[in-house]
C-alpha positions as CSV (number, residue, x, y, z in Angstrom):
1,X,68.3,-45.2,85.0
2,X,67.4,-47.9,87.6
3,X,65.3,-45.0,89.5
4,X,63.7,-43.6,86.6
5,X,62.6,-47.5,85.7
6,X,61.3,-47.5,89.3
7,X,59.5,-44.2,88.8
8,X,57.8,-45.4,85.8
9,X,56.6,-48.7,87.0
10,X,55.7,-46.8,90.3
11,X,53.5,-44.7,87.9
12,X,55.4,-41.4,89.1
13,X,56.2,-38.1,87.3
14,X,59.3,-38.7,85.8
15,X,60.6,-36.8,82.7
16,X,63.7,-35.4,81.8
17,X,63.4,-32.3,79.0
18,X,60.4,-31.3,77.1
19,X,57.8,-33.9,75.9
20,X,55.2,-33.6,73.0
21,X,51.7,-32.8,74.0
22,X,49.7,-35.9,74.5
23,X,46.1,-36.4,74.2
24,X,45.0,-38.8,76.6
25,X,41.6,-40.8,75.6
26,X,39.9,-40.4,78.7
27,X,40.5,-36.8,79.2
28,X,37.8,-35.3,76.8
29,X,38.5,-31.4,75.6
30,X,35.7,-30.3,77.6
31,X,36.8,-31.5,81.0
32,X,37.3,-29.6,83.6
33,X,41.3,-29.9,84.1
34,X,42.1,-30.4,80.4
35,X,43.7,-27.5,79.6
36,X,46.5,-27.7,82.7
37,X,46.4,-31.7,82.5
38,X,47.7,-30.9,79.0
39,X,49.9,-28.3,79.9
40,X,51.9,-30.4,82.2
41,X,51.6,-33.2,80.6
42,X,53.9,-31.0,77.8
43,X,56.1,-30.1,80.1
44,X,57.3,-33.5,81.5
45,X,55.3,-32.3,84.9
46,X,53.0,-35.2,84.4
47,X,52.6,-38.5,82.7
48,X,50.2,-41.0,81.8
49,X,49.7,-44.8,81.8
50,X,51.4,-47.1,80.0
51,X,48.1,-47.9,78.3
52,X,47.8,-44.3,77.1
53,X,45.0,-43.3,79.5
54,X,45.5,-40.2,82.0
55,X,42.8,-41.6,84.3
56,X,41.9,-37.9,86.0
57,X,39.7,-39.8,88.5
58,X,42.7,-42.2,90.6
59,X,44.8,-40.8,93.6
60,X,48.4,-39.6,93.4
61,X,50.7,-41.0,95.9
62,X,52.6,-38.7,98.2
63,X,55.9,-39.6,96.9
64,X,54.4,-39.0,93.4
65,X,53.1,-35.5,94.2
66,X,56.5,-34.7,95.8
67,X,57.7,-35.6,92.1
68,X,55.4,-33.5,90.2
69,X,55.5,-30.5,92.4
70,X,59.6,-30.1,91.7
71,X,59.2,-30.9,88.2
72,X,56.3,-27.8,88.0
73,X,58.7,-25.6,89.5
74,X,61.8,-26.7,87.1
75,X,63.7,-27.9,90.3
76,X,64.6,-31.7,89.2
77,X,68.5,-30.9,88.5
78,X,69.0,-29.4,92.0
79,X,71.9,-31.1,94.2
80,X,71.0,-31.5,97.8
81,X,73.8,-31.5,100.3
82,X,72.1,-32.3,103.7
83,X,69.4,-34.6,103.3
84,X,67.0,-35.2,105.8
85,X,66.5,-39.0,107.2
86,X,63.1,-40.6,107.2
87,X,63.0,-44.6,108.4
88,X,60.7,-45.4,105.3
89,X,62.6,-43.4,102.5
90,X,65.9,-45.0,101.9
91,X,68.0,-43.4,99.3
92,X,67.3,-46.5,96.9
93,X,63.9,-45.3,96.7
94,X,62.5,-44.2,92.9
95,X,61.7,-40.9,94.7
96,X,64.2,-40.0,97.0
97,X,66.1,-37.4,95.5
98,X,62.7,-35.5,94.6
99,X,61.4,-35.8,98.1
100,X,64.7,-34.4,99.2
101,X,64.1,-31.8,97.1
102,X,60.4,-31.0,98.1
103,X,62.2,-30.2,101.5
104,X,65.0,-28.1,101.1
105,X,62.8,-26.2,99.1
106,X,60.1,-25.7,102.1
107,X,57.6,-27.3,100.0
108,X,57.0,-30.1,102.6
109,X,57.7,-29.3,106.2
110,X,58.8,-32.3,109.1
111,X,59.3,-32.0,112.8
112,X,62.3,-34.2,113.1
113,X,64.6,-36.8,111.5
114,X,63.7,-39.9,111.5
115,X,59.8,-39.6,111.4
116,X,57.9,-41.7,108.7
117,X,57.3,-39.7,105.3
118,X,54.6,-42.1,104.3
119,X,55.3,-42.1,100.6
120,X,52.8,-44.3,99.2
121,X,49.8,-43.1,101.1
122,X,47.5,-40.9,99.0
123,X,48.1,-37.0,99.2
124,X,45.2,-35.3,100.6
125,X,44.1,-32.0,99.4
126,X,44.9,-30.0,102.3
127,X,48.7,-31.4,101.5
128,X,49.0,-31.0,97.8
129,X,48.0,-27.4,98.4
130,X,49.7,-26.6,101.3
131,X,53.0,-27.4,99.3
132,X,51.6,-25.0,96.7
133,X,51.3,-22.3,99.1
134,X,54.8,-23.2,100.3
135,X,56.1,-22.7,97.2
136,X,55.2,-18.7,97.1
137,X,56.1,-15.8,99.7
138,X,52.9,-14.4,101.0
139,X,51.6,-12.5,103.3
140,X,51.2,-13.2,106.8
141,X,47.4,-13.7,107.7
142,X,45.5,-14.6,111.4
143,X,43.6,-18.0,112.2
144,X,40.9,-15.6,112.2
145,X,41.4,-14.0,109.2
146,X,42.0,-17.5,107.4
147,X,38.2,-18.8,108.8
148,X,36.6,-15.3,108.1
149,X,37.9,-15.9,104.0
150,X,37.3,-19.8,103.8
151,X,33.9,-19.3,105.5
152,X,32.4,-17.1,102.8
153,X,32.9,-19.6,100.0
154,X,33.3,-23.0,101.5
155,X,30.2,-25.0,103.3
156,X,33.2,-27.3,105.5
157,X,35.2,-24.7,106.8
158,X,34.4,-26.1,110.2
159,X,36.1,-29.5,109.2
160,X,39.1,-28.2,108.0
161,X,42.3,-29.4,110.1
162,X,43.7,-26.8,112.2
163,X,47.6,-27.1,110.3
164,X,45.6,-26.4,107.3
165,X,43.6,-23.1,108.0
166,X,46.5,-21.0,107.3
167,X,47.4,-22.3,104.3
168,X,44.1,-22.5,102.8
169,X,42.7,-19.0,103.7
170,X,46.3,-17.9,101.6
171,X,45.6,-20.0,99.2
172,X,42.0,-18.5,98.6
173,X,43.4,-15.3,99.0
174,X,45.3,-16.3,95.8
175,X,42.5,-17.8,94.0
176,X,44.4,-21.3,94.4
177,X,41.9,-23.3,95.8
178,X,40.7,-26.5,93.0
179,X,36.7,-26.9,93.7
180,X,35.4,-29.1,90.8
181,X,33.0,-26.3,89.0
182,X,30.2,-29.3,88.7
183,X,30.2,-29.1,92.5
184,X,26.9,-28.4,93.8
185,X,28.1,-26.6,96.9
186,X,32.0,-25.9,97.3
187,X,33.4,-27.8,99.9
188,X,37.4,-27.7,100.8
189,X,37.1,-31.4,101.6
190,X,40.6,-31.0,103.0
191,X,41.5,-35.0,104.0
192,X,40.1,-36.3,100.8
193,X,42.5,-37.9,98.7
194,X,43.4,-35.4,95.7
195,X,42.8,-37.3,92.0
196,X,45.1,-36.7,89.7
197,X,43.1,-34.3,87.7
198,X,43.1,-32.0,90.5
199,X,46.8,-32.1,91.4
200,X,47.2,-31.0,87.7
201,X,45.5,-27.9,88.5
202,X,46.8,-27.3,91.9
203,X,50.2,-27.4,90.7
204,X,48.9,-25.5,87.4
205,X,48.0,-22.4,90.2
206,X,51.7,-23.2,92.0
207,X,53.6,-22.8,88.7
208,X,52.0,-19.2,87.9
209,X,52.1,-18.1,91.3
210,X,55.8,-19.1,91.8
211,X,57.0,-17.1,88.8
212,X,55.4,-14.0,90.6
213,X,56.4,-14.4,94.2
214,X,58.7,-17.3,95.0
215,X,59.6,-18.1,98.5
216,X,63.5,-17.4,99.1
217,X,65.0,-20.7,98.4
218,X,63.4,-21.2,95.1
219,X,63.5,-17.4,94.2
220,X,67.8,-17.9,94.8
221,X,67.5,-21.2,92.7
222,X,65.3,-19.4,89.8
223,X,68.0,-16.5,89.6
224,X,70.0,-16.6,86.8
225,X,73.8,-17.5,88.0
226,X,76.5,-14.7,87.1
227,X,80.3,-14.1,87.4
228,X,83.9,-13.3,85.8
229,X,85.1,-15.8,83.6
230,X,86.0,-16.6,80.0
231,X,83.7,-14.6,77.5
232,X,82.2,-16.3,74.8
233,X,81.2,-13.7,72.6
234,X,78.7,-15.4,70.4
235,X,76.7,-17.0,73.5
236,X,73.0,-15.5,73.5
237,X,70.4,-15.2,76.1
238,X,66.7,-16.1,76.0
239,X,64.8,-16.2,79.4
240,X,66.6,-18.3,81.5
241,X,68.6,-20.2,78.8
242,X,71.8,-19.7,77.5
243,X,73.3,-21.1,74.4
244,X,76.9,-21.4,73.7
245,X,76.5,-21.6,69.4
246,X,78.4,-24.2,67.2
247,X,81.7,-22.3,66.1
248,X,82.5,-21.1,69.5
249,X,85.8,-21.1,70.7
250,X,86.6,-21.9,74.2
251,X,89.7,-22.9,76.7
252,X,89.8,-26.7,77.9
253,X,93.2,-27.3,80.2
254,X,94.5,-30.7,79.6
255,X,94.7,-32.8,82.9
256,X,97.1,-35.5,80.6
257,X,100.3,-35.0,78.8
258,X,99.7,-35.5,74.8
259,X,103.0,-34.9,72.4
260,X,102.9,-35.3,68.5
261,X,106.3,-37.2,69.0
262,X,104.8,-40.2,71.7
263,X,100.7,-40.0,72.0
264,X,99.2,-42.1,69.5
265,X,96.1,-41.7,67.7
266,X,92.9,-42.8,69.4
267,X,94.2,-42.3,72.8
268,X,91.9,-40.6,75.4
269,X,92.5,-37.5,77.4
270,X,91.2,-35.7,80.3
271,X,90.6,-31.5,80.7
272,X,88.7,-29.2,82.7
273,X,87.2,-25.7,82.1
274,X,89.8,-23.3,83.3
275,X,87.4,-20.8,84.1
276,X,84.0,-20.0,83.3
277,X,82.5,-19.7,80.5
278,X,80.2,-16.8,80.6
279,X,78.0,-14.6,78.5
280,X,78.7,-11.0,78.0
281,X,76.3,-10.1,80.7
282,X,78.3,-12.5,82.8
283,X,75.7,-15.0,82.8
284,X,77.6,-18.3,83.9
285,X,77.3,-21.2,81.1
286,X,79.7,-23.6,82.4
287,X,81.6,-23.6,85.6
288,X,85.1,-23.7,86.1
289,X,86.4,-27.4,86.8
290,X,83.6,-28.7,84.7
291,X,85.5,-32.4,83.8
292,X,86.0,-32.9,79.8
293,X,86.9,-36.2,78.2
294,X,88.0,-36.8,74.3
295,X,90.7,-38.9,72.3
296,X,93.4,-37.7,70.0
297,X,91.9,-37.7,66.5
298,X,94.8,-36.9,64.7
299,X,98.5,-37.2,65.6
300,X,101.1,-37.2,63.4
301,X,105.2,-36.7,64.8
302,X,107.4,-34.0,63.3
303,X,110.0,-35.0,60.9
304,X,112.6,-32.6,59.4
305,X,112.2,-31.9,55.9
306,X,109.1,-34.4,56.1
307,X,106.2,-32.7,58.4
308,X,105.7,-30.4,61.4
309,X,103.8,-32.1,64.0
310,X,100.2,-32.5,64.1
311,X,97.9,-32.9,67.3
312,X,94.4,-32.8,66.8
313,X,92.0,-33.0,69.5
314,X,88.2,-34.0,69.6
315,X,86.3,-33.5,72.8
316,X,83.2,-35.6,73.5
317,X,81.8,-35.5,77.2
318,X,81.7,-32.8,79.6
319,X,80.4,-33.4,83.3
320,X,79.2,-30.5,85.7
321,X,79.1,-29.5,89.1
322,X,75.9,-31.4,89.2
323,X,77.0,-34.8,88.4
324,X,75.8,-34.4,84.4
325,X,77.7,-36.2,82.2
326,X,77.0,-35.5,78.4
327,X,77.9,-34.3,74.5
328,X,80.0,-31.6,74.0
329,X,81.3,-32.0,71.2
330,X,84.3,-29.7,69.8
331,X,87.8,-30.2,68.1
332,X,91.1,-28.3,69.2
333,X,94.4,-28.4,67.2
334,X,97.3,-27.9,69.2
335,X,99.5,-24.8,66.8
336,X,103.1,-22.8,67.9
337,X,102.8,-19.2,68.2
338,X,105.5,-18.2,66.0
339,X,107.1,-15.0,64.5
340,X,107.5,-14.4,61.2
341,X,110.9,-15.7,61.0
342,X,110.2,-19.1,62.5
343,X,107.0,-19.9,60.4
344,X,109.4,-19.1,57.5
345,X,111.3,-21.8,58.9
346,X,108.9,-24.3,60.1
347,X,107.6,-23.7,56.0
348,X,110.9,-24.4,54.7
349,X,112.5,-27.5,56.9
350,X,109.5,-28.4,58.6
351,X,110.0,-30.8,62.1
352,X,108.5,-29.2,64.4
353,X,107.6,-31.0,67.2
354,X,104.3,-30.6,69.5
355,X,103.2,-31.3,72.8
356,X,101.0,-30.4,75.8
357,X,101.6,-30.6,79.4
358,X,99.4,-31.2,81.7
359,X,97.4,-28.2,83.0
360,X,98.2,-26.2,79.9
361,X,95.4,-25.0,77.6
362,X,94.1,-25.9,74.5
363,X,91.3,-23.8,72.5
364,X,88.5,-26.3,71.0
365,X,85.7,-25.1,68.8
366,X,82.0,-26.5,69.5
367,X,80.7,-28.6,67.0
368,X,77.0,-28.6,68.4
369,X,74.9,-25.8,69.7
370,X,74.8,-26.5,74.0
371,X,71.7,-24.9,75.6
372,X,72.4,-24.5,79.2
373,X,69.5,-23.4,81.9
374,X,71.3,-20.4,83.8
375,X,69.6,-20.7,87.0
376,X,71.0,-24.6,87.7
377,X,73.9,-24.8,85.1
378,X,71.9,-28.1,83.4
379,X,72.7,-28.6,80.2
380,X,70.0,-29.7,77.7
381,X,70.2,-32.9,76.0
């Protein structure tokens, strides 16, 4: 929460989820970017100012673009393992972890450790849309090749930074290149720092291009995650979103011992997913060793003639293999399996008593619908 605050003061691109559309004052219907500013804007890519303005005109930090560009490509829950150093990025930075991100995913490529990252300066053009061209597999094109394309359109070809010629002849291979239509001539104007209308349509281009041709890292990341596990029969699919449906029934094993005879009502217990859970198609909701936390709701000790014991358990957390902790919300009563004769029995005298070791298994039905995204394993909120 502390980064996010950070973020937000820092003006940055932070969003978690979906947002409502919002119509910023200063971004009239007929501008040129209003259509993607509002797009992203929808989708939590991009943000506005605290006074409600979008202001299309102002420069977007490098950290800030490092933001947006993982949020357009649906990347923000991704866990990094091996970070890479930079003096001026500590990991108490608002932006670290997306900047992190930005580079295992190839978007933003470094020489060595240890180098500056520069996060404040402004992003140029030439580097907000050489990221979107590192976000795609393309084809391999010439330095010539590059000039012969740029020169046909562009009246600065001859300006353009060397690093950059490569990027930019794929990117107008692709049509990707932003040029304000108002323009009198089109210019690349490569080292200009990019406004923020324009980065909403640069990363606009990335987004439809990276759901066509990924490059390798985010095409693994954007694959939906299968294999064996506990079936929940009742899951559904749409896109890359699963939902496990209220009513579902799945296994939690207790990491705590809970007995009708000595736990007491209220008390907490820990679990984990024994396996996991998975769709028919093998679609992987939650992953085994997911952690699970809940209390007792109702426990009530077996007394002959009187009552068989009662344990009743209601779950409340779950956290995920990528640090998530929130709801899931789903009650499990502990039950015998008995033949006929003994439930005679336990009907007649009653007393049975009930308990749980630890690493035993309790089925608990979900009280809440839980959409999960199936490439990433993050569960919606």
């Amino acid at each position: 929460m502390k980064n996010i605050l950070k973020a937000l003061l820092s003006l940055a691109v932070v969003a978690f989820g979906i947002m409502p559309a919002i119509a910023f004052p200063d971004v009239n219907s007929d501008h040129w970017a209003a259509a993607e500013i509002k797009l992203l804007s929808e989708q939590g890519v991009i943000v506005g100012y605290p006074d409600g303005t979008f202001k299309p005109d102002d420069n977007v930090t490098r950290a800030e673009f490092a933001a947006m560009a993982i949020r357009a490509l649906n990347q923000h829950h991704t866990k990094v393992v091996q970070p890479v150093n930079f003096t001026d990025v500590t990991v108490d930075h608002w932006a670290y972890e997306d900047i992190q991100k930005a580079l295992y995913f190839d978007l933003i490529s470094y020489e060595k450790e240890g180098e500056l990252f520069r996060p404040d300066d402004s992003v140029s053009r030439a580097e907000s849309m050489a990221v979107a061209v590192n976000a795609l597999t393309t084809e391999t094109i010439s330095l010539e090749k590059a000039k012969s394309v740029l020169a046909k359109r562009y009246i600065d070809t001859h300006t353009v930074p060397e690093w950059f010629l490569i990027p930019a002849g794929k990117a107008e291979i692709l049509g990707m290149i932003v040029v304000i239509p108002s323009a009198k001539d089109a210019a690349l104007e490569a080292e200009r720092p990019a406004t923020r209308a324009e980065v909403a349509a640069i990363l606009f281009k990335m987004m439809e291009q990276a759901k066509l041709n990924p490059n390798a890292k985010l095409a693994e990341a954007m694959r939906k995650k299968t294999g064996e596990g506990y079936v929940v029969p009742e899951a559904t699919v749409q896109g890359s979103i699963g939902t496990l449906p209220a009513g579902s029934i799945v296994p939690i094993k207790l990491t705590t011992y809970i007995s009708s005879q000595t736990s007491e009502g209220g008390s907490m217990y820990t679990a984990t997913a024994p396996q996991n859970y998975v769709t028919k198609d093998k679609y992987i909701l939650v992953r085994q060793g997911a952690n699970l936390k809940g209390q007792l709701l109702d426990v009530r000790p077996g007394q002959y003639f009187v009552r068989n014991g009662v344990l009743v358990l209601k779950n409340a957390l779950i956290t995920t293999e990528n640090d998530q902790t929130t709801n899931f919300n789903a009650v499990g009563e502990v039950v015998k399996s008995r033949n006929w004769w003994m439930k005679f029995v336990r009907w007649a005298f009653k007393g049975e008593k009930l308990e749980v070791p630890a690493d035993d298994v309790v089925n608990v039905k979900l009280l809440e619908d839980l959409k999960i995204d199936l490439t990433n394993g993050w569960i919606y909120e």
